[in-house]
N, C-alpha and C positions, 0 to 999 in steps of 0.2 A: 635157759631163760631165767629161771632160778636163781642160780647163780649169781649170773646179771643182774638182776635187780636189786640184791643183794648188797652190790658194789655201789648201787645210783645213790646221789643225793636228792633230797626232796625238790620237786621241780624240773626233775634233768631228765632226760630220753637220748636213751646212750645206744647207738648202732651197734646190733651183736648179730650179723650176717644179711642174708637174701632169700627170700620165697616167692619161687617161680613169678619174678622179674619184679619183685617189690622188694626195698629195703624195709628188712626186720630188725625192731627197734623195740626196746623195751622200756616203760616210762613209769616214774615213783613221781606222782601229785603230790599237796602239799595236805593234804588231809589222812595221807597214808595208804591212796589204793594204787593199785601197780596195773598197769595195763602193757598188751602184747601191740606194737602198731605196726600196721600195713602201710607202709606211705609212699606212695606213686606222684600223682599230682594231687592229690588229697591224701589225709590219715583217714585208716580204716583202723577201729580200737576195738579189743576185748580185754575185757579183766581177767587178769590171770589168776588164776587157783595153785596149790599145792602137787596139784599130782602133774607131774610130767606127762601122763596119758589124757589127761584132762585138755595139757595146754595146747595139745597138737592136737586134738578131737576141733578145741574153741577154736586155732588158728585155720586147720581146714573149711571151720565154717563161716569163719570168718570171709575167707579167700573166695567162697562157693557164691557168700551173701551180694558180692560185687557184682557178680553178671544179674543177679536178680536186681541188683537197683539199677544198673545200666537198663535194662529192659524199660522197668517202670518209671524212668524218667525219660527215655525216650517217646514212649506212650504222653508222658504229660506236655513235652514238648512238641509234639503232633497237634496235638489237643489246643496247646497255646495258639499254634501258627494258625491251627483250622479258626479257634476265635476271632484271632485279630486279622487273619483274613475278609471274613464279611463285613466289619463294621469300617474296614479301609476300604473296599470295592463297593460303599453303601455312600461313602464319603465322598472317592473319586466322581461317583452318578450323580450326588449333587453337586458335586462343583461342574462338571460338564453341566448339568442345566441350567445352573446360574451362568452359565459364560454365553449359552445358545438362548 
C-alpha cells in the first residue's frame, strides 16, 4: 500500500488488489492525506499510517466496521417504515371518513 501511494498523483485512487470481495484502492487528496479504500457499492476510507502492521490492523477494522453500519442502518430503516407507517394508516382513515 505504501508503495502505492507512493506512485498516486494528488486526486487519483489507483486500484492495488481485492479484500475479501471488495476492491482495494489506495487514494492521495489534494491536501496531502492518503487513505486505504474499501469500495463495494459505496467507498469505505481509512487513513493510512506508516507502519505496514498498522495499515492491515486499520484495513481489518475497517472491513469489521461494515457489518456494524449494515446492522445500524437497518435499525434505522425499521424505525423509518414503523414512522411513516402510522401517519399513512392515520391518512388512509381520514380519507375513508371523508368518502363515507
Amino acid at each position: 500500500m505504501l508503495e502505492a501511494i507512493s506512485k498516486c498523483k494528488s486526486g487519483e485512487t489507483t486500484l492495488i488488489g481485492a479484500f475479501k470481495g471488495f476492491e482495494l484502492r489506495v487514494e492521495k487528496n489534494y491536501i496531502g492525506v492518503n487513505y486505504m479504500v474499501l469500495r463495494g457499492k459505496t467507498d469505505y476510507k481509512a487513513e493510512l499510517s506508516f507502519s505496514p502492521v498498522g495499515n492491515m490492523v486499520k484495513l481489518e477494522n475497517l472491513f469489521g466496521n461494515i457489518e456494524e453500519n449494515v446492522k445500524f442502518l437497518e435499525k434505522r430503516i425499521e424505525q423509518y417504515q414503523r414512522k411513516w407507517k402510522s401517519p399513512r394508516q392515520s391518512m388512509k382513515n381520514h380519507l375513508n371518513r371523508k368518502r363515507n
